[in-house]
N, C-alpha and C positions, 0 to 999 in steps of 0.2 A: 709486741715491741719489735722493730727492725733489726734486722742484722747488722751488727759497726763491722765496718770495713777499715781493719787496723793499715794507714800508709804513710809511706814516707812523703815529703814533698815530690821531689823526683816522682816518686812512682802514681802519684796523684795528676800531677802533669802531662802521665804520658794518657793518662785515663781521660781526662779533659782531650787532650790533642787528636786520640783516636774516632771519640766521641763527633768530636768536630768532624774531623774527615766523613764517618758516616754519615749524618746527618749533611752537610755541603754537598760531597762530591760525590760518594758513592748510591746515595739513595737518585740522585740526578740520573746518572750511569745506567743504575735497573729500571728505572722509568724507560729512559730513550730504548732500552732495551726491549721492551714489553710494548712498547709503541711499535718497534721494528717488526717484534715476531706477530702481533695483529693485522701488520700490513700482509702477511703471508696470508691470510684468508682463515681456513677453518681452524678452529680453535682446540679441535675433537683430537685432533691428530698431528699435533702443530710441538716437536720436540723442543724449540727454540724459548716458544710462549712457558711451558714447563720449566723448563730451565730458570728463566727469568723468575719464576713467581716464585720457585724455589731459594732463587737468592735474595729474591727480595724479601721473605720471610726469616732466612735467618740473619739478613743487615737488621732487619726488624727487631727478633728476639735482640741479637750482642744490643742495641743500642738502650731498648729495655733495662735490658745490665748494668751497661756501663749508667742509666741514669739512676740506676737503684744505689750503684756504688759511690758516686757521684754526689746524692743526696742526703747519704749515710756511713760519710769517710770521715775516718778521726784521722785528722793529721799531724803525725809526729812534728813537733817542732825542735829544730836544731838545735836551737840556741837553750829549751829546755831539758833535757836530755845529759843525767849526768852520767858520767862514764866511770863511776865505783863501781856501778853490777850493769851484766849483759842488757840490755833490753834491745826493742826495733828501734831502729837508725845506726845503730853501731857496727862496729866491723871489732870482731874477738879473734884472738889467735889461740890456739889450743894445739895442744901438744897428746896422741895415742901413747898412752905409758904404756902401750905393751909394744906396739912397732916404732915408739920414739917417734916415727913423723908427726909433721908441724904443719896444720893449714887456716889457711883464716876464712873464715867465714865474711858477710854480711847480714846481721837480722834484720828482716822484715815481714811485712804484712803477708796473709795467703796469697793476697792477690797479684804478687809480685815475685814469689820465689821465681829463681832461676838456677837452678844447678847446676849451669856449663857459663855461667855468665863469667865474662874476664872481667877483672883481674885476679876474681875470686867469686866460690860459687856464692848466689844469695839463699838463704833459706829463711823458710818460715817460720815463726815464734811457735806455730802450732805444730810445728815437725817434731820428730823425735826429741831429735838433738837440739833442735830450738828449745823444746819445751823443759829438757832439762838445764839448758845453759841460763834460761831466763833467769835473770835474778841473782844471778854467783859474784863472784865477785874476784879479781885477780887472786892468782894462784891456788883456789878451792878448786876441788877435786869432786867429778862426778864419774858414775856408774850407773849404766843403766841395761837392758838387758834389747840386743838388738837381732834380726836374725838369725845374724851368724856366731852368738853367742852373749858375751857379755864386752860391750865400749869401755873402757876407763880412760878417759880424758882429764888433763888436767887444764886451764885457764891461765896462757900465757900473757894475758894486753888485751886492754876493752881499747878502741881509738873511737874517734868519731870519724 
């Protein structure tokens, strides 16, 4: 059985749209590229023609990717998505009962985390802290054991 690729809409989009780009413009790009460095003549010793083949190999594999991801994404639906307990598409506020700060999260899919992302970091459902917020529900209290010791977080607001 395939791997499901857990995503939000948005992040489903962006995976269409890069897709695109490969396939259109960039595979064009290493072509004309590889056409250039043939004009050079020998092929033995030809730094340029290497280059090319090497990029055109990995636009190759990402587009592989992105069509495996593509053909095997569950996507979150907005409008289904209730916000009693954490899950992907929401945005949780949680509170460190030991340092008292406050930060909000976004869940989503692997293929999406971003943890410098503004306005707030995105993390994975499968991450630590994803993995224990999934499912709780306002004001339930997790612990779990991380690094640099033990997290105790409490669950301030699921939003969409």
């Amino acid at each position: 059985m395939a791997e499901k690729f857990t995503l939000t809409q948005e992040g489903y989009d962006k995976i269409v749209a890069e897709y695109d780009e490969l396939i259109t413009v960039r595979r064009a790009e290493v072509a004309e590229k590889l056409k250039e460095a043939r004009s050079y003549g020998d092929l033995s010793e030809n730094a340029e023609y290497d280059a090319a083949k090497e990029e055109q190999a990995d636009i190759e594999e990402r587009i592989n990717k992105l069509e495996n991801m593509i053909k095997n994404a569950e996507i979150v639906n907005d409008d289904e998505i209730s916000n009693d307990f954490v899950g992907v598409g929401l945005k949780v506020k949680v509170k460190n009962l030991k340092t008292k700060e406050v930060f909000t999260y976004a869940i989503v899919g692997t293929t999406e985390a971003d943890p410098f992302a503004e306005p707030f970091p995105k993390i994975s459902n499968e991450s630590l802290v994803g993995q224990h917020l999934i499912g709780k529900k306002k004001g339930e209290k997790v612990e779990f054991v991380v690094p640099d010791g033990i997290l105790k977080l409490q669950i301030m607001e699921i939003t969409r």
